[in-house]
C-alpha positions in Angstrom: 0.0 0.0 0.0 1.3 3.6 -0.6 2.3 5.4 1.9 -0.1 7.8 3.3 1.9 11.2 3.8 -0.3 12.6 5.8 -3.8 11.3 5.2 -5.4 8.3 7.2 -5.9 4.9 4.9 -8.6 2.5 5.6 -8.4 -0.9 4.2 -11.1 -3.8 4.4 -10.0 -7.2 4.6 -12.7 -10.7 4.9 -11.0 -13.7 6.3 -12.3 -17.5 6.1 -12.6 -19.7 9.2 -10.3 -23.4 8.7 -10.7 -24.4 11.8 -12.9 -25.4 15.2 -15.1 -22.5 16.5 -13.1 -20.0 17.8 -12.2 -16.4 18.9 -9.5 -14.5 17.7 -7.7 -11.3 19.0 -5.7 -8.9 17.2 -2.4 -7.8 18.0 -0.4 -5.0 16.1 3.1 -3.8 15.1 2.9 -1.0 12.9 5.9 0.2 10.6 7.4 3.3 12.5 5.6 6.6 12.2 2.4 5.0 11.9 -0.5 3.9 13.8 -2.2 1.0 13.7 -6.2 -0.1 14.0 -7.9 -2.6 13.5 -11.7 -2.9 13.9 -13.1 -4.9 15.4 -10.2 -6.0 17.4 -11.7 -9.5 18.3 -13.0 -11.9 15.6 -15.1 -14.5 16.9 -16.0 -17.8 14.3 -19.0 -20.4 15.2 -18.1 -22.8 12.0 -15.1 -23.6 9.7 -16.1 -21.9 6.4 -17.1 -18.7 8.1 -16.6 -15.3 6.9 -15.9 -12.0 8.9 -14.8 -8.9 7.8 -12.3 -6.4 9.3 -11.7 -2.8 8.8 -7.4 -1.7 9.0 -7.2 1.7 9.4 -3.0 3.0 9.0 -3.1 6.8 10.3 0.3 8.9 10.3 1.7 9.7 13.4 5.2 10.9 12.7 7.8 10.5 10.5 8.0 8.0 8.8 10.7 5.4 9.8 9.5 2.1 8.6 8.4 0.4 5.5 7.6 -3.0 7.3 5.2 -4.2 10.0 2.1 -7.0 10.8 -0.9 -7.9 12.1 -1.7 -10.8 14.1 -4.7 -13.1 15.4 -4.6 -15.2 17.9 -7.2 -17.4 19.8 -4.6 -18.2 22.5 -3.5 -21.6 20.5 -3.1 -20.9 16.9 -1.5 -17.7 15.4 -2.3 -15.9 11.8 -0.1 -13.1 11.0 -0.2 -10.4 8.4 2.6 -8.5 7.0 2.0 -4.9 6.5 3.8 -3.2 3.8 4.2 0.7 3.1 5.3 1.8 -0.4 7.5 4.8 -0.6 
């Protein structure tokens, strides 16, 4: 994604369910210089196969001293991560 000088960029992303019912937390590390969110911060699944949505919202907060960072779920036991990428 492009870097977003000074501007706040919202990204939606759907992820599938492949396992047992289960919920997820999120857990952040941003590229330097910018912030982080993710909404909603907790994913919870009922059935493998199920869909959910989630909103990832990158706002400036400095200047920018990192390119690279990730996002990562985690229901305690298993772990999906995310890299996050900011194109000069």
């Amino acid at each position: 994604m492009r870097h977003p000088g000074s501007k706040t960029i919202s990204v939606t992303r759907t992820v599938t369910n492949v396992g047992p019912p289960s919920t997820y937390v999120v857990n952040t590390h941003g590229p330097k210089g910018i912030k982080v969110l993710v909404k909603p911060c907790s994913l919870t699944f009922k059935r493998t196969g199920e869909k959910k949505k989630f909103q990832v919202i990158l706002q400036p907060i400095g200047a920018r001293r990192g390119l690279f960072g990730n996002l990562s779920w985690t229901d305690g036991k298993h772990r999906v991560t995310s890299p996050i990428t900011i194109l000069p």
